[in-house]
N, C-alpha and C positions, 0 to 999 in steps of 0.2 A: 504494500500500500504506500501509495505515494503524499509524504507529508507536506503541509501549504507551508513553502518558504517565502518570506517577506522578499521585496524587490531586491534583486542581486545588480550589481553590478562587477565585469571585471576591465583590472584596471593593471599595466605596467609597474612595477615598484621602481623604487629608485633609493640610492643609500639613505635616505631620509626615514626610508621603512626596516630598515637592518633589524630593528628590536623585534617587530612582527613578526619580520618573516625566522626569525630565530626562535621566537615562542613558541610558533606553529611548528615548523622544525622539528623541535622537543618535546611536542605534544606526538608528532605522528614516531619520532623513535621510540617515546614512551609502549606506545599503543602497541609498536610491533617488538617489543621488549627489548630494544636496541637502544638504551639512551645512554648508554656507558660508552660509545661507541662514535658519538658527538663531541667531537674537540671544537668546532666552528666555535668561531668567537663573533657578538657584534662590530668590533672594532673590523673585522675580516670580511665579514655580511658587508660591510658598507665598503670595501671595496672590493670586492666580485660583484655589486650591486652598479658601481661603474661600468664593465666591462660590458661591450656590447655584445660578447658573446654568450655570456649568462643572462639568461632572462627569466624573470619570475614574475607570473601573474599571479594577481589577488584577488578574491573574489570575497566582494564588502556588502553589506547591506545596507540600506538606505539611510542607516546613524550611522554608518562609519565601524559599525562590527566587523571585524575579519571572518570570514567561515570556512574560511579555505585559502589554498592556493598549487598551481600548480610547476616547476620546478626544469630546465632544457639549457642545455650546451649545446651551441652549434660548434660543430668541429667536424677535421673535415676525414670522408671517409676513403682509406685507400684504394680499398679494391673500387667501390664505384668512382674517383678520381672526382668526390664533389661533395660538398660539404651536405652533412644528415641534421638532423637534432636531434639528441640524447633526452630522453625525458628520464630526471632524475628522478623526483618526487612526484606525486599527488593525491593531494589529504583534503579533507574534508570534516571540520569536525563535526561529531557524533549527532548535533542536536539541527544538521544539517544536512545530511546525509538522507536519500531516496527522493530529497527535493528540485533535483535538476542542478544542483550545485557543480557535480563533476563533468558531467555533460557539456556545460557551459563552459567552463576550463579546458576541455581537452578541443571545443570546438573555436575555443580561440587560439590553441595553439596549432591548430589545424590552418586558420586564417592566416598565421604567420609564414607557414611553412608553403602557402598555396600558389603564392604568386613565381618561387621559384620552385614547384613543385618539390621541395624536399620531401627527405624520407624521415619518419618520427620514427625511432628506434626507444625499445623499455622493455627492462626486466620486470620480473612478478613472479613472489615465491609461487612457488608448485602449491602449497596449501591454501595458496590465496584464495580459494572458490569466487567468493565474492566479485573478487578483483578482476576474474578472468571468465567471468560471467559479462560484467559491466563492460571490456574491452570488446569480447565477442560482439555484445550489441551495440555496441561504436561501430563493426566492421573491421576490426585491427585481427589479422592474423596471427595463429598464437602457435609458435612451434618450439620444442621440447631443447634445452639446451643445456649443459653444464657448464657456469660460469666458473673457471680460475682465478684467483688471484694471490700473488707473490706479495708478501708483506716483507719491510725491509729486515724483521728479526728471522723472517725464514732465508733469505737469500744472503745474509752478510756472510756467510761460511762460504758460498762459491765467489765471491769477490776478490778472495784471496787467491783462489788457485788460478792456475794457468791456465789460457784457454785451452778448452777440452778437457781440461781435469787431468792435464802434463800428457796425453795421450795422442800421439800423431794421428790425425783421421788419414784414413784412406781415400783416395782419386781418384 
């Protein structure tokens, strides 16, 4: 059932908004029990909030409540030789949520990306149900992936060694 949200609006942020979008932030790592896991600082929010490559939209309500936002890096992709956006984030809080709030978010990031046809690339845990419910009826293809990543306390042991770990490859 779809609950009545008060008039939204979404709107660009800018480092003026750093505090916001850092609350929301730690509300949506909270939620997904990841908030140990947020070093961002607002002093840092307010500068990735310069950078025209980060973009974060906000979706406010008609006093100026925040209820969301949504969270993209444009940068550019190898293999297609043309810049994507990365969609980091997008949250919604709870007392907002089945209102057309996320809807609204992903169709303006959609907007952004239209006129140069980019491509919107985003991860989503596997138990996300929800999440990968909501993207299905966006139209966003959803296919099975296992993401890696190398943290610098797991990699500093091969920094030291030689390339190839002192072993001549073969030709």
């Amino acid at each position: 059932m779809t609950r009545p949200t008060p008039p939204v609006t979404i709107r660009r942020v800018g480092p003026e908004d750093a505090t916001t979008v850092l609350t929301l932030l730690r509300e949506l790592a909270e939620h997904q029990d990841q908030l140990q896991h947020v070093a961002v600082t607002v002093n840092r929010w307010r500068e990735l909030l310069s950078r025209e490559d980060v973009i974060v939209l906000l979706a406010e309500c008609d006093d100026g409540r925040p209820v969301g936002y949504v969270s993209v890096v444009r940068h550019l992709n190898l293999w297609a030789c043309r810049d994507i956006l990365g969609l980091d984030d997008l949250y919604v809080r709870p007392q907002a949520r089945n209102g057309g709030v996320g809807q609204m978010l992903m169709t303006e990031v959609a907007r952004l990306a239209a006129p140069e046809q980019l491509v919107i690339r985003w991860e989503v845990h596997r138990d996300n149900e929800a999440a990968q419910r909501f993207y299905t009826r966006l139209g966003a293809g959803l296919t099975t992936k296992v993401i890696a990543g190398w943290a610098p306390h797991r990699y500093a042991g091969h920094t030291d060694e030689q390339p190839s770990g002192g072993v001549t490859p073969a030709c």
